[in-house]
C-alpha positions as CSV (number, residue, x, y, z in Angstrom):
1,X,-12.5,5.5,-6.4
2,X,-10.8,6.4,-3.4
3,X,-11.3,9.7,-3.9
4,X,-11.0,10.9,0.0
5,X,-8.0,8.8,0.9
6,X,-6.4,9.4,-1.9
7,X,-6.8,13.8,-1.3
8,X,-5.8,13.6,2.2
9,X,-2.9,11.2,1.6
10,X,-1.8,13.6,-0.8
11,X,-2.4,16.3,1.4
12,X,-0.1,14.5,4.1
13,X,2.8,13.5,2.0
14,X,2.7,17.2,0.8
15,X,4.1,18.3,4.1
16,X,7.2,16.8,3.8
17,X,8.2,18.1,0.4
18,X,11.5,19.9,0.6
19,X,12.6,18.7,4.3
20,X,16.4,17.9,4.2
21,X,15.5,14.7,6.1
22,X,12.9,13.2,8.0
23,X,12.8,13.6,11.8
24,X,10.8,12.0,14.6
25,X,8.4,15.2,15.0
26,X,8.2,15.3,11.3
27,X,7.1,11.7,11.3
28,X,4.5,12.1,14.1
29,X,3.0,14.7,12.5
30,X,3.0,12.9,9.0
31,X,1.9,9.5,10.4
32,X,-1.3,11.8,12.3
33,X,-2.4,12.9,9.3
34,X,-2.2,9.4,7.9
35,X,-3.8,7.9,10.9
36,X,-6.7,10.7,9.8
37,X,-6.6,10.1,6.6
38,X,-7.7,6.2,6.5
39,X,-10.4,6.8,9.4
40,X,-11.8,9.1,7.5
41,X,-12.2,6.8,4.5
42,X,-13.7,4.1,7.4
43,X,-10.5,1.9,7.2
44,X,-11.5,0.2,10.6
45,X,-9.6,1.7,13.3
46,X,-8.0,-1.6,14.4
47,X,-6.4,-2.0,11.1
48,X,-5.4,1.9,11.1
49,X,-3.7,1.1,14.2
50,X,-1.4,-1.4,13.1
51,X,-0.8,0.3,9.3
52,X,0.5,3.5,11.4
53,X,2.4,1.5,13.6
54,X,4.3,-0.3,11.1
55,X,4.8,2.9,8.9
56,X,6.4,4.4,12.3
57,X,9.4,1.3,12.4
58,X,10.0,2.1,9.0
59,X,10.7,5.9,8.8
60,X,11.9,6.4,12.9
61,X,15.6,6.1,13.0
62,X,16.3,5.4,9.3
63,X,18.4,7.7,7.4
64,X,17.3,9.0,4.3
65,X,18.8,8.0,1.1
66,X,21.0,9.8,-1.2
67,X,18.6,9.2,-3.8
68,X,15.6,9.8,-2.0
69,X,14.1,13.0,-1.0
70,X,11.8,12.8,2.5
71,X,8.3,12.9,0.1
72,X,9.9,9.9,-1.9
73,X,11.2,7.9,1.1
74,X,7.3,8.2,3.0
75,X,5.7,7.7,-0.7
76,X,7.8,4.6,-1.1
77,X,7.1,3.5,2.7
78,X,3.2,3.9,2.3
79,X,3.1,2.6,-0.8
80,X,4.5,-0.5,0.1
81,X,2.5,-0.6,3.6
82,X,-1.1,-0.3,1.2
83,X,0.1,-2.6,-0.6
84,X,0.6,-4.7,2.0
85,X,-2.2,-4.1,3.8
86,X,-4.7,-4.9,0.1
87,X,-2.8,-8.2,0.0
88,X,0.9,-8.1,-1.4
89,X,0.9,-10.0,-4.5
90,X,-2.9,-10.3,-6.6
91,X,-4.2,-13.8,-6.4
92,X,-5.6,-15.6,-9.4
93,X,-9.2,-17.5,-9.1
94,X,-7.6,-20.8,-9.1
95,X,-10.0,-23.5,-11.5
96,X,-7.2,-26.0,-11.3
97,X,-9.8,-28.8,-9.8
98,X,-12.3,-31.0,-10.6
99,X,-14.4,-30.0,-13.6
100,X,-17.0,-28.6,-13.4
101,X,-15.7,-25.3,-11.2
102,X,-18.6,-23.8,-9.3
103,X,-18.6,-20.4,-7.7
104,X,-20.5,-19.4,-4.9
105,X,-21.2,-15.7,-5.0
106,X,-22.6,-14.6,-0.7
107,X,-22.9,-11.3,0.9
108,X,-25.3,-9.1,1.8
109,X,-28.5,-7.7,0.8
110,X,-27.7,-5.3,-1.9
111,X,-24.0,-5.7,-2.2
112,X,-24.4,-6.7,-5.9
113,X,-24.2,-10.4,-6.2
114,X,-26.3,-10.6,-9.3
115,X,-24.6,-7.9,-11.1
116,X,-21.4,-9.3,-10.2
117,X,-22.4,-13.0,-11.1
118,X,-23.0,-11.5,-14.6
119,X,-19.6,-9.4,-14.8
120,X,-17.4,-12.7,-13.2
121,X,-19.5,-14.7,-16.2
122,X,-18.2,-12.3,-19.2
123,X,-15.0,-12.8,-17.7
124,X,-15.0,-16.2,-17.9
125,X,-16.4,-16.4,-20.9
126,X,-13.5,-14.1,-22.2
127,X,-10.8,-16.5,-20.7
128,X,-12.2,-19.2,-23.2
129,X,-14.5,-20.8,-20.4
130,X,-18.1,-22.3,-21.2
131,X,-20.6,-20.7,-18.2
132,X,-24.0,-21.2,-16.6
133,X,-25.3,-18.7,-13.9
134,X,-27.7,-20.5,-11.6
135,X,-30.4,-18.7,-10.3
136,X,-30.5,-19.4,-6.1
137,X,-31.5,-15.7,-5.3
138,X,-35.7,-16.9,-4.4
139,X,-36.3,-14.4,-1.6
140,X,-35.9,-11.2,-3.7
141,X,-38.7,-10.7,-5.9
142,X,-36.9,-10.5,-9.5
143,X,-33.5,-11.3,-8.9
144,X,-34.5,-14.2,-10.7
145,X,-34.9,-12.4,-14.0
146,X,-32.3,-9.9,-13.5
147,X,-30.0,-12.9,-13.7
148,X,-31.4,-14.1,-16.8
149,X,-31.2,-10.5,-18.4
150,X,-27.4,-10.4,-17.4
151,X,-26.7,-13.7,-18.7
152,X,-28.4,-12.6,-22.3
153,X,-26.3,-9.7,-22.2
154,X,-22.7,-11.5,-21.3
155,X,-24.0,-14.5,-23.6
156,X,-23.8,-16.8,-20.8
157,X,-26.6,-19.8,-20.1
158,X,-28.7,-19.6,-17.6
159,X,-30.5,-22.2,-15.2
160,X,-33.4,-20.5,-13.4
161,X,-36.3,-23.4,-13.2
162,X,-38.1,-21.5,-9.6
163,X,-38.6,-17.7,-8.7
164,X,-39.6,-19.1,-4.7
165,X,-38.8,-22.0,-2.5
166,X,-35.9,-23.7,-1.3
167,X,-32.7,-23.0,-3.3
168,X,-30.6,-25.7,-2.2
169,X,-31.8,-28.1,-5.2
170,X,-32.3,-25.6,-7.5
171,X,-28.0,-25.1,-7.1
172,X,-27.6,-29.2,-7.6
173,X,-30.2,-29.4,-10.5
174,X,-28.3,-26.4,-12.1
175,X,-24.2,-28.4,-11.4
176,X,-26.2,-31.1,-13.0
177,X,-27.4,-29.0,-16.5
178,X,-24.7,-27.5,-16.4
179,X,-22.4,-30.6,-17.0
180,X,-25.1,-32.4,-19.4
181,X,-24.5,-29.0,-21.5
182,X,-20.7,-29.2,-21.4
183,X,-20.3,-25.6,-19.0
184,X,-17.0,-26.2,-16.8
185,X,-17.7,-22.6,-15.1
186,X,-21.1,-22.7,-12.7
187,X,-21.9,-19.5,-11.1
188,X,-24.2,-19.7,-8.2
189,X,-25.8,-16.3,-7.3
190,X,-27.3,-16.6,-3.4
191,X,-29.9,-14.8,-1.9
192,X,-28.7,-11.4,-0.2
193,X,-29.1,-11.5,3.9
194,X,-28.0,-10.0,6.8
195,X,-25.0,-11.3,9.1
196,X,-27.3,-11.9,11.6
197,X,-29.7,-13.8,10.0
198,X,-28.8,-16.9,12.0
199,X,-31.2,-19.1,8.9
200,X,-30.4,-17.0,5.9
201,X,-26.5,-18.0,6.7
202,X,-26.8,-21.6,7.2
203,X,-29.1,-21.9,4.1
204,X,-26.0,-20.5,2.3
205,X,-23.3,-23.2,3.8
206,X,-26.5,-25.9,2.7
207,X,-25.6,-24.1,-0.7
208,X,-22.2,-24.5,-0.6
209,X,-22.5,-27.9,0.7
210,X,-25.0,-29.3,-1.7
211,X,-21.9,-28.1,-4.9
212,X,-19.5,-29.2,-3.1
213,X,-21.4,-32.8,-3.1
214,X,-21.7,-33.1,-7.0
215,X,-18.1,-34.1,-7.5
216,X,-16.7,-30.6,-9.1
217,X,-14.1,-28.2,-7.0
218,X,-15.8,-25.2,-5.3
219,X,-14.8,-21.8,-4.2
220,X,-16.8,-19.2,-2.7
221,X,-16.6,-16.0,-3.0
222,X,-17.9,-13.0,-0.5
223,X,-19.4,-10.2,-2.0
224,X,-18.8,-6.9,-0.6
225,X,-20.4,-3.2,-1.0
226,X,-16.9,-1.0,-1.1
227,X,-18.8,1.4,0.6
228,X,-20.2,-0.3,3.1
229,X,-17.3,1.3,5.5
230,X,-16.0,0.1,9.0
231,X,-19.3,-2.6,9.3
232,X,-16.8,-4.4,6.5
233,X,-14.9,-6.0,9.4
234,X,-18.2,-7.1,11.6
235,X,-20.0,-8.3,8.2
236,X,-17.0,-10.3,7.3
237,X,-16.1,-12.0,9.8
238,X,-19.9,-13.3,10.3
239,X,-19.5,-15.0,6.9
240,X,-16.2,-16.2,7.5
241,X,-17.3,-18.0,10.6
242,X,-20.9,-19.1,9.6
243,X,-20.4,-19.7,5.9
244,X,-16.5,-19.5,5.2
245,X,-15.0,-18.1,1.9
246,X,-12.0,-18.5,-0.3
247,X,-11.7,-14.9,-1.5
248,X,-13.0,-11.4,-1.9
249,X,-14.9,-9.3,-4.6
250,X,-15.6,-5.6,-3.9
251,X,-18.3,-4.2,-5.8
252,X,-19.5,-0.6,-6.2
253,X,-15.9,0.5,-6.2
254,X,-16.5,3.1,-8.9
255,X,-19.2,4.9,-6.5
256,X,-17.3,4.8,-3.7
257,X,-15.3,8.0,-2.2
258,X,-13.7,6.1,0.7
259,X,-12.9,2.5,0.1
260,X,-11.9,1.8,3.5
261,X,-14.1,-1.7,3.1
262,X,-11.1,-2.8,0.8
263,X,-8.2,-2.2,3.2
264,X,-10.4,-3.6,6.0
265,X,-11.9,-6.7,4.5
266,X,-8.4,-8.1,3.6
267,X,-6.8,-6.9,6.7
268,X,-8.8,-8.8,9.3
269,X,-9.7,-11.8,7.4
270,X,-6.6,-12.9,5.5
271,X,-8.7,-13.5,2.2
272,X,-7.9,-12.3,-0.8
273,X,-10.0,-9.6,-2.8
274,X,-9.8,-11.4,-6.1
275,X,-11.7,-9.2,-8.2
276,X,-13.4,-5.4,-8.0
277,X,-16.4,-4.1,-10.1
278,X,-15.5,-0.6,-11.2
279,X,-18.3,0.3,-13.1
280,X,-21.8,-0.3,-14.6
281,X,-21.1,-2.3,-17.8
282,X,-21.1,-5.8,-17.4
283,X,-17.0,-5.6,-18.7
284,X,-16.5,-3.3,-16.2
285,X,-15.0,-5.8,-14.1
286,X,-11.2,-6.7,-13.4
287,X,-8.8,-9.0,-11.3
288,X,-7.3,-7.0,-8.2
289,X,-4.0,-6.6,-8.2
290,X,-3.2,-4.4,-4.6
291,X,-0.2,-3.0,-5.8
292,X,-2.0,-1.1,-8.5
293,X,-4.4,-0.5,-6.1
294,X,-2.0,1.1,-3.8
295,X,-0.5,2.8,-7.2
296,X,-4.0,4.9,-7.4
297,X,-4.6,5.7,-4.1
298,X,-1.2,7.2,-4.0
299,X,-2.0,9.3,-7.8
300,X,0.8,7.2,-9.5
301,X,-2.1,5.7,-11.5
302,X,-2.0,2.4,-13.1
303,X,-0.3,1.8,-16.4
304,X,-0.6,-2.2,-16.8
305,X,-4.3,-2.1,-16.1
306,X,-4.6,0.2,-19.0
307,X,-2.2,-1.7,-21.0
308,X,-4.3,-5.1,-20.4
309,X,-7.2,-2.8,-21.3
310,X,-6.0,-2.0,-24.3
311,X,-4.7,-6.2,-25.2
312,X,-8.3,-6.7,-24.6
313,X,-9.8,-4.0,-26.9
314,X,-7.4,-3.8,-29.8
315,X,-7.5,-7.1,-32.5
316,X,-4.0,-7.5,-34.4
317,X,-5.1,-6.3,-37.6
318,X,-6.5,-2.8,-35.7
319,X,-2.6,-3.2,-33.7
320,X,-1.0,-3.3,-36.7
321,X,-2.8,-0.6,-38.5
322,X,-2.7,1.5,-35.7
323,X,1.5,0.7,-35.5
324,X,1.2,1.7,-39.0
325,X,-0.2,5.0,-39.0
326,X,1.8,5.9,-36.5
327,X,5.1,5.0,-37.9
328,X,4.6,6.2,-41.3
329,X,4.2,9.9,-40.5
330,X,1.2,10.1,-42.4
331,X,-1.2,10.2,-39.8
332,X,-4.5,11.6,-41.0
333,X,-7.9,12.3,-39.3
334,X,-9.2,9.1,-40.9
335,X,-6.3,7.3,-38.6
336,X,-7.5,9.2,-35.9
337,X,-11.1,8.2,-36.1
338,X,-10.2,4.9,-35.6
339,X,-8.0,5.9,-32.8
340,X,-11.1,7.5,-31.0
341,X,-13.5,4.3,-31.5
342,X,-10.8,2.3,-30.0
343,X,-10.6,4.0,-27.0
344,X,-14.2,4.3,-26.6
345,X,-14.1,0.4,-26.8
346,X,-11.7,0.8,-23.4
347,X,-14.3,2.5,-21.3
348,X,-15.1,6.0,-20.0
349,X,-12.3,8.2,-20.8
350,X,-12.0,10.0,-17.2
351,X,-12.1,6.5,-15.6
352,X,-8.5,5.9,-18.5
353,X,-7.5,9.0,-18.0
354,X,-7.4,8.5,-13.8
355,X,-5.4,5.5,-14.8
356,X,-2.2,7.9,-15.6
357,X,0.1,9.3,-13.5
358,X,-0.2,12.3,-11.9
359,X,-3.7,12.8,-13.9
360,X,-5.8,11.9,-10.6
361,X,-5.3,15.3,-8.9
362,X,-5.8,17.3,-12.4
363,X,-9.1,15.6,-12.8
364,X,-9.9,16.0,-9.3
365,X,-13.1,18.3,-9.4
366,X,-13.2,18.1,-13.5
367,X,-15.8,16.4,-15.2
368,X,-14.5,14.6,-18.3
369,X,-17.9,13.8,-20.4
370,X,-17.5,11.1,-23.1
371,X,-20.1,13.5,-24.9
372,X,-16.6,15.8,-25.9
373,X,-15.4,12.4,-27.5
374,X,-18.7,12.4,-29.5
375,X,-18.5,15.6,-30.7
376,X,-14.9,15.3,-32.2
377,X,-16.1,12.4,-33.9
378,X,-18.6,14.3,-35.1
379,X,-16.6,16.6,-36.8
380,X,-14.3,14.2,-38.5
381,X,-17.9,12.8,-40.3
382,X,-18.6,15.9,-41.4
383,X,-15.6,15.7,-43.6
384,X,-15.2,13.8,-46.8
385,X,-12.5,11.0,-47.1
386,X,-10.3,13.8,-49.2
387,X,-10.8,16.3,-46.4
388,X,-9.8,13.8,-43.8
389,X,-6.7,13.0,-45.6
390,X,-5.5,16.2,-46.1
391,X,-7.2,19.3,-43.5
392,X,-5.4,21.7,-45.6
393,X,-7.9,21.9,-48.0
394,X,-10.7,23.3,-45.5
395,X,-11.5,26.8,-46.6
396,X,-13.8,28.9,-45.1
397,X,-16.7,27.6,-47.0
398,X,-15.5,23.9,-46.0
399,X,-15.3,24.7,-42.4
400,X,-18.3,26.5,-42.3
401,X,-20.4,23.4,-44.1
402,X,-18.4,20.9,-41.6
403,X,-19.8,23.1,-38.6
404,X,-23.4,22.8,-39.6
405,X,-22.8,19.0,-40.5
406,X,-21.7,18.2,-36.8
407,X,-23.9,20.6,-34.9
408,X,-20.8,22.6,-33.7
409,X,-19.2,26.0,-34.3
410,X,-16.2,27.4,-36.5
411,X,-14.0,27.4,-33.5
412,X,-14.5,24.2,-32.7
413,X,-13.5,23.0,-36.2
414,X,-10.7,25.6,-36.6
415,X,-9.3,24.2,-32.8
416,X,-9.8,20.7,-34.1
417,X,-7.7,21.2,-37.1
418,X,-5.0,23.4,-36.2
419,X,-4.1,21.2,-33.4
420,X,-4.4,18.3,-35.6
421,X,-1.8,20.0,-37.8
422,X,0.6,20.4,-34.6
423,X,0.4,16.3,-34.1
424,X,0.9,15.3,-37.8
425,X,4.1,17.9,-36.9
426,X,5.5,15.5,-34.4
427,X,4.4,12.5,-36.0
428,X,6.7,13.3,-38.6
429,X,9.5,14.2,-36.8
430,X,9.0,10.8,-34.6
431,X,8.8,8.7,-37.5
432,X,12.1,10.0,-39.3
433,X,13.9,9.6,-35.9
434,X,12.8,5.7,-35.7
435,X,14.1,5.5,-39.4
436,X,17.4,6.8,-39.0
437,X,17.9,5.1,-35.8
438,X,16.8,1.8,-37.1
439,X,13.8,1.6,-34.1
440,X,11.6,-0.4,-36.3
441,X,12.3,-3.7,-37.5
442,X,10.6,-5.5,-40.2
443,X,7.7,-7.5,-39.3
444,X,7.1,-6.0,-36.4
445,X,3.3,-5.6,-35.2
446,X,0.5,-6.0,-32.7
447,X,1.7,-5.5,-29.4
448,X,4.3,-3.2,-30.7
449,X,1.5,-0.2,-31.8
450,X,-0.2,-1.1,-28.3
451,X,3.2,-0.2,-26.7
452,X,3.7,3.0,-28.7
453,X,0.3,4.2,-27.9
454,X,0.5,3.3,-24.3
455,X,3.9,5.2,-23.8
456,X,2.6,8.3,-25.5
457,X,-0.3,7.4,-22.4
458,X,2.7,7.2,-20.1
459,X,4.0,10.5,-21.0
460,X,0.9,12.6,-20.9
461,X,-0.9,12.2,-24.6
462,X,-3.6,10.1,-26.0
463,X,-3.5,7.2,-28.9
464,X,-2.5,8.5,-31.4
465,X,0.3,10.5,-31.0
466,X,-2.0,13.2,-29.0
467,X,0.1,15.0,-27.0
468,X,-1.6,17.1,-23.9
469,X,0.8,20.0,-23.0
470,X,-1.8,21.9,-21.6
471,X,-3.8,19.7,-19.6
472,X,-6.8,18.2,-21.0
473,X,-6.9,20.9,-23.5
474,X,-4.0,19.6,-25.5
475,X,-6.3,17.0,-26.6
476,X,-7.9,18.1,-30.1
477,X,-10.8,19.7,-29.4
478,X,-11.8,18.0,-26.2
479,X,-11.5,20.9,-23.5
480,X,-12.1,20.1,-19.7
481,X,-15.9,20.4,-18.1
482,X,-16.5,22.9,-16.0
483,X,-15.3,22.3,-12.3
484,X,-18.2,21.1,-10.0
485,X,-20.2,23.2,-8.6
486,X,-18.9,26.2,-10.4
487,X,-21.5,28.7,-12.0
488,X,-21.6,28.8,-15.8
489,X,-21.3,31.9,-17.3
């Protein structure tokens, strides 16, 4: 995501590594390629304008601090200003009124409303929430039952008595199921429709109107295409005039190389983006927070989202195993298994990986394929339990029999376990450190082995203990794809 801001952001802030301080004609020429920068990544020019000008009172005239190089001091000033500009502090979906809550997903044709009315479900259903999806899409033949499929898939009910006609009871009959079956969550998904579609719009307010008449608390929610570009600002301010909404979700931001929807949406309208869909999965869906945001346009990646990632994917008893394994210093390939499924359980590794920082701009042009993953696992298989517990027992015969086992070559067993050998190494030496220094109390679990993982993450290595020294090929027997585009050989 991002990919094109974020590379000629970089590129900008590059130009003013190693100045002794930060002039006005550096600052013109920085703030030009910033200015270029977001209009390439169709950031509407209006909000451009006023993101440069208020970049310019920052760094004109201010001295640079002691502890600040010129790089730091513009990082620091456009980090902040992106933050600003994607909405300062994240706003939580607020369900605080009458039960039940209904949600009224709008936007236009093909901006995702049904896939994201099936992602905001699993969410809710995660947060302890009982849900019904109501089917209101009736001019796109089979939205209707691509509702009903997402719902099966999230485990969500669904109400979807018409496939044509007028939606407007269908969404009161469905606030009305929906309370007889005890659901305090209603989704409604709309029919997709062009700003200008004068009758398409008001039939969406009716919508809204009609849940709002039912007696529960309503919000509405405007779905967005990330890469629908500079039209962002025309599109929403249609539905914020015609329909009105409470907050913001921008879909397709996995797909997108520009993004300028998201700092031009929340710019003009004042609304807050509430949530972004960052993938195809249906739990590939997360509350926006802009100052992460901002964190990973900027390459300084975003730890607490993979921190909350891994709350979400790791139970205590797989925390406490995992704390463990990696404090007793006895970390075998069996631990390391495990290790692997869990962060398969995460998501795709280059999207966890990009979360790191400083990993954005060694990924750029690398394609990570979960596939490696696979074939590590693979290998472990191969192996009996005694072999997993102790690699030094592979001979040549062994290796040879694990190769043909897992469909790979000697090498790729002989790279797996000598750097396997390397980790239990450090493992070792980290666990006798925490002993003599008393790092570990009794009793202590859970969060504590997410926190250990997540700060070898921090520092460059994998769950686990894996350390990556020398880029991705520091990870056991996962070695980088080949650069796009380039020619294999």
């Amino acid at each position: 995501m991002f990919d094109t801001l974020s590379t000629k952001l970089e590129a900008a802030l590059d130009k003013v590594r190693g100045r002794g301080r930060l002039d006005e004609k550096t600052v013109d020429a920085t703030l030009k390629e910033i200015r270029l920068a977001l209009l390439e990544a169709d950031v509407n020019f209006k909000v451009v304008k006023g993101i440069v000008e208020r970049l310019r009172e920052t760094l004109v005239g201010d001295e640079v601090s002691k502890a600040l190089n010129p790089a730091q001091h513009v990082i620091k000033a456009v980090d902040a200003e992106l933050t600003r500009a994607l909405g300062g502090a994240a706003v939580p979906l607020d369900l605080s009124g009458p039960s039940p809550h209904v949600i009224v997903l709008a936007g236009l044709q093909g901006s995702g409303k049904t896939t994201a009315a099936g992602k905001l479900a699993a969410l809710m259903k995660r947060k302890g929430h009982q849900v019904m999806v109501v089917a209101c899409d009736l001019q796109r033949p089979a939205a209707v039952r691509q509702l009903q499929v997402n719902a099966e898939k999230v485990g969500v009910k669904a109400f979807a008595p018409a496939t044509e006609g007028d939606p407007v009871p269908v969404a009161r009959d469905g606030i009305t199921a929906a309370k007889a079956e005890g659901c305090d969550v209603v989704i409604i998904d709309t029919a997709g429709r062009l700003h200008v579609d004068a009758d398409l719009l008001a039939q969406a307010a009716a919508i809204k109107e009609a849940a709002g008449s039912t007696g529960g608390s309503v919000t509405t929610m405007f779905v967005i295409d990330a890469m629908i570009g500079q039209e962002a600002v025309n599109v929403a301010k249609a539905f914020q005039t015609d329909v009105g909404f409470d907050g913001v979700i921008l879909s397709k931001l996995d797909g997108d190389a520009r993004g300028g929807a998201a700092l031009s949406v929340r710019e003009v309208t004042g609304t807050p983006i509430l949530f972004a869909s960052i993938g195809e999965k249906m739990e590939d869906f997360e509350a926006f927070h802009p100052d992460r945001m901002a964190g990973r346009i900027l390459g300084m990646g975003d730890v607490m989202t993979l921190i909350e990632k891994a709350e979400q994917t790791y139970s205590e008893d797989e925390a406490a195993s995992a704390e463990a394994a990696l404090m007793s210093g006895e970390f075998t390939l069996e631990d390391f298994l495990q290790q692997m499924q869990m962060l398969k359980k995460m998501g795709p590794l280059q999207g966890l990986l990009g979360m790191l920082p400083g990993m954005g701009k060694q990924l750029k042009d690398v394609e990570i394929e979960d596939a490696q993953v696979a074939r590590i696992e693979a290998i472990i298989r191969s192996m009996t339990p005694k072999e997993r517990r102790d690699p030094k027992i592979l001979n040549g015969r062994r290796r040879k029999r694990i190769a043909a086992g897992s469909g790979t070559t000697v090498t790729d067993v002989n790279r797996l376990v000598k750097q396997f050998g390397d980790i239990q190494k450090v493992m070792k030496s980290a666990s006798k450190m925490a002993g003599m220094q008393g790092t570990k109390p009794k009793g202590v679990k859970g969060k504590a082995a997410q926190a250990a993982a997540l700060r070898q993450l921090q520092s460059g290595g994998l769950p686990g203990g894996l350390q990556a020294p020398g880029g991705m090929g520091g990870f056991a027997g996962l070695q980088p794809a080949p650069k796009k585009g380039s020619k294999k050989r």
